[in-house]
C-alpha positions as a printed NumPy array, in Angstrom:
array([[-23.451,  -8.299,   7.293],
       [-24.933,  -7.478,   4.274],
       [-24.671,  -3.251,   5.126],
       [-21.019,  -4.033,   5.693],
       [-20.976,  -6.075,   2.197],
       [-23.01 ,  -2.762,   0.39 ],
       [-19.965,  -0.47 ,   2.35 ],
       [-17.285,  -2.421,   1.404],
       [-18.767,  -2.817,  -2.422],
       [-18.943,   1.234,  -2.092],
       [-15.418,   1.635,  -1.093],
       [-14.317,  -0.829,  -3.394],
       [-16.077,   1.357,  -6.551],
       [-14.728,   5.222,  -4.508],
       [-11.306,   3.572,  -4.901],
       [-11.319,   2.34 ,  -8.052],
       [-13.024,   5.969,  -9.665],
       [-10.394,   7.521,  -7.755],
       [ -7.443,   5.899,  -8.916],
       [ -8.477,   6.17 , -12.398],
       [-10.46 ,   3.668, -13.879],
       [-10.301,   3.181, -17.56 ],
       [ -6.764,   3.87 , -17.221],
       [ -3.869,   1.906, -17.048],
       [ -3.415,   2.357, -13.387],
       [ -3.071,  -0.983, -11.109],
       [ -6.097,  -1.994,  -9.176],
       [ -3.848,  -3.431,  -6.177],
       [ -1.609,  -1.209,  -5.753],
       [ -2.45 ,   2.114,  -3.9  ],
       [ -1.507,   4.595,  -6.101],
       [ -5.129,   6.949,  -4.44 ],
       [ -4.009,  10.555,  -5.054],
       [ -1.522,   9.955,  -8.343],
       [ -3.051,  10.434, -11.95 ],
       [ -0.123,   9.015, -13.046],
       [ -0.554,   5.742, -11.402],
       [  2.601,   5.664,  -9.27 ],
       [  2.782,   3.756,  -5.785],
       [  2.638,   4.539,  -1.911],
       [  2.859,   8.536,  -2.368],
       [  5.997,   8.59 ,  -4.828],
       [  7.725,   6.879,  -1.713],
       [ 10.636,   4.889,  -1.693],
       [  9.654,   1.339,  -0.518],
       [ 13.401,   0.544,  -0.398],
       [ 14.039,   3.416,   2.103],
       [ 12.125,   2.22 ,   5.074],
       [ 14.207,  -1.247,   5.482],
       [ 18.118,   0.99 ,   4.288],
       [ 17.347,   3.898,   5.237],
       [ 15.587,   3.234,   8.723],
       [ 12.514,   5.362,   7.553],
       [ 10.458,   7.206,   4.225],
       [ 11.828,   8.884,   1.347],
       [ 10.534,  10.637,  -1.22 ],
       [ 11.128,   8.566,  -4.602],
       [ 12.795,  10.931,  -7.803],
       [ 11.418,  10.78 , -10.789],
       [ 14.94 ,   9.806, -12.206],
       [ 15.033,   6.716, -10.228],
       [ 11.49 ,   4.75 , -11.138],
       [ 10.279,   1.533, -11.843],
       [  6.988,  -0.305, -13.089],
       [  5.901,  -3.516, -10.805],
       [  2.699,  -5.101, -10.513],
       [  0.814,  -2.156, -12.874],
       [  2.106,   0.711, -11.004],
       [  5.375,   2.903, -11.114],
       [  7.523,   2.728,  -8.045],
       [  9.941,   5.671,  -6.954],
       [ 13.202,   5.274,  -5.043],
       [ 15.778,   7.762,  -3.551],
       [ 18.701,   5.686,  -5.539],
       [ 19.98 ,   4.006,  -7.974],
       [ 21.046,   1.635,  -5.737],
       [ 17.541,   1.478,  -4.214],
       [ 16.278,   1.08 ,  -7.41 ],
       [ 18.044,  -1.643,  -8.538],
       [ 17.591,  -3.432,  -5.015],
       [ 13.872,  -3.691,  -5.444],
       [ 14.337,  -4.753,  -9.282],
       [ 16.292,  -7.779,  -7.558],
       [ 13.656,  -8.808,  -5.292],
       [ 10.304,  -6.672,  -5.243],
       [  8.491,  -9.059,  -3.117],
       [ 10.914,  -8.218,  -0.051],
       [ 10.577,  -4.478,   0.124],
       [  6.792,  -4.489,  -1.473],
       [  4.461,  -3.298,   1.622],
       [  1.382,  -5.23 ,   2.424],
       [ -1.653,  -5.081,   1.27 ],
       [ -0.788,  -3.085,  -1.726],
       [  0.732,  -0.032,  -0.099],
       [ -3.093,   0.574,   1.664],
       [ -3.315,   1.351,   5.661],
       [ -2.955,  -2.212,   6.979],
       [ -5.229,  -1.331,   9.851],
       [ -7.874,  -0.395,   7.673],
       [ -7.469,  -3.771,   5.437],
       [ -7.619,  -5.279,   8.839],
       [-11.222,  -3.639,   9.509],
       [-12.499,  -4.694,   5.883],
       [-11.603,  -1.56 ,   4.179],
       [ -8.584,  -0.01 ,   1.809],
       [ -7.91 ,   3.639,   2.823],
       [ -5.348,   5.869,   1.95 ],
       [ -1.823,   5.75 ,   3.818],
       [  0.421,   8.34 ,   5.337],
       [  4.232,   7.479,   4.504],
       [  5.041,   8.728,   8.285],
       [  3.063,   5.485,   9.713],
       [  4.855,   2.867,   9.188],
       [  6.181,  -0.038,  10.616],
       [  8.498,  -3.358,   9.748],
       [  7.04 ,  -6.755,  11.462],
       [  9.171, -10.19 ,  10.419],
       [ 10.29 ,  -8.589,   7.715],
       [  7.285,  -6.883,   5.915],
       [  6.631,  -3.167,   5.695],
       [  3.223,  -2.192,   6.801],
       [  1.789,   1.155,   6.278],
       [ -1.09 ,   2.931,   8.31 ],
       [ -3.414,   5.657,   7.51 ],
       [ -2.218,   8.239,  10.211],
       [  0.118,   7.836,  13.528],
       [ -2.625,   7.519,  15.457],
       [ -4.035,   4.022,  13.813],
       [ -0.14 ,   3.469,  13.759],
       [ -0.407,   3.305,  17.625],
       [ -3.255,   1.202,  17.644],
       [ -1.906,  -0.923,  15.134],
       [  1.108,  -1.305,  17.163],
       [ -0.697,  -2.537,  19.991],
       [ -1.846,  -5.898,  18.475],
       [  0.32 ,  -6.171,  15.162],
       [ -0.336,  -9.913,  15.384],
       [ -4.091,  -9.821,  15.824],
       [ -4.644,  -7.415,  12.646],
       [ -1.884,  -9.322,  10.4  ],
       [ -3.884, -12.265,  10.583],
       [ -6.638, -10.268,  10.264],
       [ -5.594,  -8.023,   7.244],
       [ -4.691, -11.449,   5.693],
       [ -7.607, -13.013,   5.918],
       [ -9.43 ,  -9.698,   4.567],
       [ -6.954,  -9.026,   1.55 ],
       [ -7.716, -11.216,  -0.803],
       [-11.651,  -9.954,  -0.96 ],
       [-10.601,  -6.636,  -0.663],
       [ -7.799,  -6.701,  -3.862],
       [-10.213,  -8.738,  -5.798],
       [-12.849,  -6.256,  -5.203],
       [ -9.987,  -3.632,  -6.572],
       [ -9.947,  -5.587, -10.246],
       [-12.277,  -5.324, -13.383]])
């Protein structure tokens, strides 16, 4: 328990170097690979409930939420999620929901992604998106359960 504790703690600090620290960049949001602090990839959160599947946000079209800058496809998409972030928001913060499942925040490939009751969920890879698709229930409880720790871990 306490090696998993010291890996966690690890990841935790590799995350928060990596998205910036000292920076105004959010510490629950993923926003791992941006400088410039923006969300899921530059991705469209909007896009995978209208649109059926990922986009690739435009600068033109972005919003702050929650500490990080969000990119849509649209105006319209924009002003969608301005109405009501919480219902196009993914879980977990945008991080691979399998991982936060495990005990860990890893990146996320906009590709693997799924929509359960109404919630986005993205994965690190297709693959994990096949195993998370194989017990969705099991590793939403799961992820839940782990979340809080993990995101407070992500904070100053």
């Amino acid at each position: 328990m306490l090696q998993r504790r010291a890996f966690i703690g690890l990841a935790a600090a590799m995350l928060v170097a990596a998205s910036g620290a000292g920076a105004e960049t959010p510490r629950r949001v993923n926003t791992l690979g941006s400088a410039d602090g923006i969300a899921i990839r530059g991705y469209d959160p909007v896009a995978y409930f209208r649109d059926g599947g990922p986009r690739l946000g435009k600068p033109e079209f972005s919003a702050r939420h929650g500490g990080a800058i969000w990119r849509f496809a649209s105006a319209e998409h924009k002003a969608l999620f301005e109405a009501d972030p919480a219902r196009y928001l993914p879980a977990y913060g945008g991080f691979c929901a399998y991982g936060t499942s495990r005990g860990y925040l890893v990146k996320i490939e906009p590709e693997a992604w799924s929509i359960v009751d109404g919630r986005l969920y993205l994965n690190y890879d297709l693959g994990v998106r096949k195993t998370w698709l194989a017990r969705t229930k099991t590793y939403i409880a799961r992820a839940d359960g782990n979340w809080p720790g993990l995101s407070e871990s992500l904070t100053d």
